[in-house]
N, C-alpha and C positions, 0 to 999 in steps of 0.2 A: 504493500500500500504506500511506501515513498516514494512511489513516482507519482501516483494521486495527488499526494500532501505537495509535489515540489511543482507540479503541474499546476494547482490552486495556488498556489504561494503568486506563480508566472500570474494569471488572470488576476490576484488580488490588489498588484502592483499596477495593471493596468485601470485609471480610474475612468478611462472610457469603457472599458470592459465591463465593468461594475457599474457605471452609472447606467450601460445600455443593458444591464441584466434586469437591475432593479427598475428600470423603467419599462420594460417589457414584462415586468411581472406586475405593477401598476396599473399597467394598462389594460392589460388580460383580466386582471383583480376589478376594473371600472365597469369593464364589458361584461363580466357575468353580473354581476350587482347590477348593472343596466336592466339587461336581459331577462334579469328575475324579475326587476321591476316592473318592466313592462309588463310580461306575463300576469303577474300579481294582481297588474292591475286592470288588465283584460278579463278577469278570473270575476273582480269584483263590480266592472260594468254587467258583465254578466249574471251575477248571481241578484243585484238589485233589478232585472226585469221582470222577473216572476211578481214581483208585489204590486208593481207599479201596473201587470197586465190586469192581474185579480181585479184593481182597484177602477181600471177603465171597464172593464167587465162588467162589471157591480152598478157604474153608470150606466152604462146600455141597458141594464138590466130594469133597472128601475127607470128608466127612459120609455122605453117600449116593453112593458109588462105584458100586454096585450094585441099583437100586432097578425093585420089582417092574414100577410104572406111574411116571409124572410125576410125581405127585399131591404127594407132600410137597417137591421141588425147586420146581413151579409154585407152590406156599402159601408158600415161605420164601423166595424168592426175589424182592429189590428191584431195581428197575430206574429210574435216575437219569433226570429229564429235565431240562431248564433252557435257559434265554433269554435268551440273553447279548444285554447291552446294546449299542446303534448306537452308532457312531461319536460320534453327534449327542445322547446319551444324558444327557450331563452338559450340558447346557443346558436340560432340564426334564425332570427325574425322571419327573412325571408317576403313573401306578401303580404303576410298578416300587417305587415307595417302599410301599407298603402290601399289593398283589398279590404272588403270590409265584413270583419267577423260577428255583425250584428245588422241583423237586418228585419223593416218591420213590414210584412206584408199583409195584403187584404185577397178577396177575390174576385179581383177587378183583373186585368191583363196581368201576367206575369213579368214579360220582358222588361217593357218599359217600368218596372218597379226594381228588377234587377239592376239595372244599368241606371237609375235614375238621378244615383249620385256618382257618377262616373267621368272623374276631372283628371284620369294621369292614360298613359297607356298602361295596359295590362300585360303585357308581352315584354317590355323592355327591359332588361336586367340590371337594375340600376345599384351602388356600391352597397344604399342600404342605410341602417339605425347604425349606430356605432356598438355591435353585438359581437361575440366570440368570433364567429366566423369574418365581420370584416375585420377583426386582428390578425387572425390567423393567416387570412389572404393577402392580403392589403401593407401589413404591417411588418410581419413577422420576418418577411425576405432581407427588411432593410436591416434589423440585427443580426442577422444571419450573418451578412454583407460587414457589418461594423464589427464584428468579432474574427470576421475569419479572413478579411481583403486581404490583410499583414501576415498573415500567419509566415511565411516563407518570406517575406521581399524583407519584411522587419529583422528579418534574422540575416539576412544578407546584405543590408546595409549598416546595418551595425560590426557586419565582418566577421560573425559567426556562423554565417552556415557552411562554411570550408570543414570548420572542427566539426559538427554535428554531422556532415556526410563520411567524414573518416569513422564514425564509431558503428561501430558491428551492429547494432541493432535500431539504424535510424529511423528505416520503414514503420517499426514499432512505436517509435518514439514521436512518427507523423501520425498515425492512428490513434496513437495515447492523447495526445492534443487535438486534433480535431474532434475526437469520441466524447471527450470532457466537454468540451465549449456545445456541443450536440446535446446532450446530458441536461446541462444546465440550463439551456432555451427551451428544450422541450419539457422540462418542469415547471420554466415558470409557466407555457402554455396548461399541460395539463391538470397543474394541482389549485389552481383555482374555479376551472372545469369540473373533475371532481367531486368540490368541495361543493358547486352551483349543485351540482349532478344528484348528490348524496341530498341536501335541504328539499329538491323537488321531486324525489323517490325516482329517478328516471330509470328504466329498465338496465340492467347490468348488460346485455347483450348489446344494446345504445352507446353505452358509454365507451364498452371496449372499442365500437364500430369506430365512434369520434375521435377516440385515443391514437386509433389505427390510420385514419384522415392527418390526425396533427403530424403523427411521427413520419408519416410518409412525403407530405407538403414540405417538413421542415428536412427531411433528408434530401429532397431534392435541390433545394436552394442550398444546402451545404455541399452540394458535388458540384453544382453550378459556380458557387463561390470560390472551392478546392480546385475544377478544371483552370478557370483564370489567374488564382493566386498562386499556383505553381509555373507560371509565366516568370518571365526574365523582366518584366515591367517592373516599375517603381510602387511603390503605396500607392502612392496617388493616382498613377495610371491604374490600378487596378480597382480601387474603388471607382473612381468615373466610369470606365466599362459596365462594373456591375451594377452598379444604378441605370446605365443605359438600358442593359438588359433587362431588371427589373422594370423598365418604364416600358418594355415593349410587351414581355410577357404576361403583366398583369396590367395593364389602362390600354396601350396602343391596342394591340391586337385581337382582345377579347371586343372593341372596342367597332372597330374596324368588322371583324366578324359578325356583330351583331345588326350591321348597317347593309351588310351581305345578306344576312336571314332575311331582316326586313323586307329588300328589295324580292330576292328570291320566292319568298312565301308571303305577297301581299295579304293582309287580316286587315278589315273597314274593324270600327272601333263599337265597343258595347254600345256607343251611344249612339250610333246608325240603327241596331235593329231597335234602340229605343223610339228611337224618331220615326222610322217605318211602323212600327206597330201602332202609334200614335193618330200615325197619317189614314189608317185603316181603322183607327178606331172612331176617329171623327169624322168619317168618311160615311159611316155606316148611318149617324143620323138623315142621313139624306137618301139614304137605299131605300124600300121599300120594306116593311116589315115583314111582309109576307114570304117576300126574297131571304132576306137575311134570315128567317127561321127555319126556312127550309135548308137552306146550307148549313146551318144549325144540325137539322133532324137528321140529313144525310149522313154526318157526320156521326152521330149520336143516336142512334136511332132508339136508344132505352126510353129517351124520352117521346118519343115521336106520338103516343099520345095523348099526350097533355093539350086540357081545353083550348082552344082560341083563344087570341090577344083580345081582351077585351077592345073597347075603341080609342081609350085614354093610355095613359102612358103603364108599360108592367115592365119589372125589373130584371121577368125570365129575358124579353128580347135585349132589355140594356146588357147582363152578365150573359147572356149571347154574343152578341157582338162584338163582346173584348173578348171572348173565346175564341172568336174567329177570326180575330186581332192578332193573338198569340199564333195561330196554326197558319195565318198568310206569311208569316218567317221561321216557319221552323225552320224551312232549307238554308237558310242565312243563316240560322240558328249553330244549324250541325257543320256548314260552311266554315262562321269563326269559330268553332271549338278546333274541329278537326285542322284547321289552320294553326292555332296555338299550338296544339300538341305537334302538328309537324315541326315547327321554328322548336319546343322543347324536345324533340328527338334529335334534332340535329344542332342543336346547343351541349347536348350529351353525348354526341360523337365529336364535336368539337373540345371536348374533355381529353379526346385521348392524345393531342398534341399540346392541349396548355395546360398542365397542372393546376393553375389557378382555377378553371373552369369545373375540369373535373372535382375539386376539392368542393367548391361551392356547390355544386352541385348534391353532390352526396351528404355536407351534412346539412341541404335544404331539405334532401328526402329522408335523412333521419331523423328532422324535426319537424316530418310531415306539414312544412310550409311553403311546400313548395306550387306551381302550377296544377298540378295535377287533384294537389290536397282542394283548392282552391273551387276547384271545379267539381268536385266530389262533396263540397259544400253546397253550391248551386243546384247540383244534383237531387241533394236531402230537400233543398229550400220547393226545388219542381216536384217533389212526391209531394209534402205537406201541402204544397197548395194547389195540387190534385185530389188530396182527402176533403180540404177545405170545399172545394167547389164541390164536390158531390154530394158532404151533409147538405149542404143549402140547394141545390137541387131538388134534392128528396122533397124540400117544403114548395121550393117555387114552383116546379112541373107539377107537382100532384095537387096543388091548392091547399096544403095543410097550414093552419093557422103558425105562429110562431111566439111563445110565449116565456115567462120568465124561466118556470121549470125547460125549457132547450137551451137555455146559453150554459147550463152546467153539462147537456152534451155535447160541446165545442171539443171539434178533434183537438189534439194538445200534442206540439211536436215536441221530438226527441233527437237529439244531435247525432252527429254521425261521429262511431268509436273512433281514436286514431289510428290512423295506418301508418306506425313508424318500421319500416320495412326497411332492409339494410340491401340497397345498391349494390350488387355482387360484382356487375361489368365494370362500373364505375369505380368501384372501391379497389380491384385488381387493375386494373390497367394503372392507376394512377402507383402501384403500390412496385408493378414492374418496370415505370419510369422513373420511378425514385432509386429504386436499384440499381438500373441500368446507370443513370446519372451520378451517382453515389461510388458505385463501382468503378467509373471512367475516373472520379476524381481520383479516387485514393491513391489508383494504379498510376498517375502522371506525379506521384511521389520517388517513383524508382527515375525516371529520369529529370529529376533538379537541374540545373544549371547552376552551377553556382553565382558564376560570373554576373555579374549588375548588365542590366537591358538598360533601357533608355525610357 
């Protein structure tokens, strides 16, 4: 163990070294504490809807005690959904920070309630909250960079690395030192993760998945930093390199990439099919009623038959026509999904040549925050308010009165479990570019130079 002790002695000495240790364990320390927070407090927007529903409920109720048809309880009546964050959640936000994991619908049109507060693109993969994952990504490269650019030029400008290549076991003595400073960055990433991990009961299988993301991200930036710092360059030249590269592989080219999908797999915005739906939905007071309930009944034929429209206004043909609202884009509908998931399939092969992508990637799908989660929300949100329209159906097709004893039979949604599933493609490719990369460094230890570059 004295070469441990004399190897820490070398880093203790350095107060760059030590300030860029403690300050990457800081920072990893802010980003879970962030990330819990948020969580925490996504947990508790959530758990105050329940009262606040009862309590508008309890209005309606005593509103309309007595009411001819459904029609004005089904129009006034909101109905809570929301998606509460994993376990694994505060280690990369992910959508949850921009997407929106509470939402209040009726059963009136669907789409345009979905998309109605829809102010960013949904697609675009943007750096994010300041959470684990964008330390890990974003951050983590530049100390990597700060502890390890010197490793060899520092010893050959100071006129020692002539002696340290004459001793028998120098190879050893390059992996003793790089393995440390590896050692030490990859604890301050993981033990404050951990510590997050442990406070919010996250599955063990999760954690090791994250552990196995960190250690692999951070191996790869230490063979990347090892391949250039065994150059004949100076310090200096070899930190300016490795920020070069750092600026290409994690902003330029992820960056560039995404402006590629874009073009490649055009997707019109949620708030297109909102406004389409919109446009047929206002569209409809001008059709013929007769018209519109037949395309109605075609469609549905359970109800087909239900009495005639009286002469005056009924609320079966009004929640008609925003039915027929929603089914004039479905194909727009499955259009932009199946458009997303194309750009996030090929966001997840663009993983297997930039480390930083694949990384982000997998632990968005470990913290079930990612696209797919997202949509599997909207999913739960389109059955719910498929039950919803059908109780109220039952009253408005059949002419059944609607009265205070039915608002206590309101279907009552229930959230969709998480799906923290561990990324096998993603999590292995990125684990054999770390290898590979890691393995290329170490081995350009047997040929040193010793001689000073320029």
């Amino acid at each position: 163990m004295k070469w441990l002790i004399f190897e820490w002695r070398l880093i203790a000495r350095s107060r760059l070294s030590v300030a860029a240790l403690l300050l990457l364990l800081l920072l990893t320390s802010l980003a879970v504490w962030s990330g819990l927070h948020e969580t925490a407090r996504q947990r508790d927007t959530i758990a105050r809807l329940a009262p606040l529903h009862q309590q508008d409920v309890a209005a309606l109720a005593a509103r309309y005690p007595n009411s001819a048809d459904a029609g004005s309880p089904a129009y006034y009546t909101f109905y809570n959904t929301w998606d509460p964050p994993s376990q694994a959640a505060f280690l990369a936000l992910g959508l949850r920070d921009v997407a929106p994991y509470v939402l209040r619908v009726r059963a009136l049109g669907l789409q345009a309630q979905l998309y109605e507060g829809e102010s960013f693109n949904p697609e675009v993969a943007l750096p994010g909250r300041f959470d684990f994952a964008f330390v890990l990504i974003y951050l983590t490269p530049l100390f990597a960079i700060a502890l390890l650019h010197d490793v060899v030029s520092a010893e050959r400008e100071s006129g020692r690395l002539r002696l340290l290549q004459a001793m028998p076991s120098t190879r050893q003595l390059w992996r003793r030192r790089i393995g440390l400073r590896y050692a030490l960055l990859l604890a301050c990433l993981v033990v404050p993760a951990v510590v997050g991990a442990v406070s919010s009961q996250t599955l063990p299988a999760v954690v090791l998945a994250v552990l196995a993301v960190s250690a692999a991200y951070l191996a790869f930036w230490v063979g990347v930093t090892v391949l250039v710092a065994t150059s004949t360059w100076r310090s200096v030249a070899n930190a300016t390199a490795l920020m070069g590269v750092w600026a290409a592989l994690v902003l330029v080219l992820p960056t560039l990439a995404n402006m590629v999908l874009v073009r490649a797999i055009p997707v019109h915005q949620g708030v297109d099919l909102m406004l389409k739906q919109r446009q047929v939905v206002h569209g409809a007071w001008e059709v013929p009623r007769e018209e519109t309930m037949g395309k109605f009944y075609a469609g549905h034929p359970a109800w087909k038959d239900s009495a005639p429209l009286p002469a005056g206004f009924h609320y079966k043909w009004y929640f008609a026509f925003h039915q027929l609202g929603d089914e004039s884009v479905a194909d727009q509908v499955r259009e932009y999904r199946d458009g997303l998931l194309a750009r996030q399939d090929w966001s997840d092969r663009l993983g297997w040549i930039l480390p930083g992508v694949a990384a982000q990637s997998v632990l968005h799908r470990l913290a079930d925050t990612d696209l797919p989660a997202q949509l599997a929300y909207q999913d739960r949100i389109a059955a719910f308010h498929g039950d919803v329209r059908r109780f109220y159906y039952g009253y408005l097709f059949n002419g059944r009165p609607f009265g205070t004893a039915d608002f206590a039979k309101l279907p009552a949604f229930t959230p969709r479990p998480a799906a923290m599933t561990v990324p096998w493609t993603g999590l292995l490719v990125l684990l054999a570019v770390a290898a590979l990369t890691l393995g290329a460094g170490m081995m350009r230890f047997a040929r040193i130079n010793p001689e000073r570059g320029g």
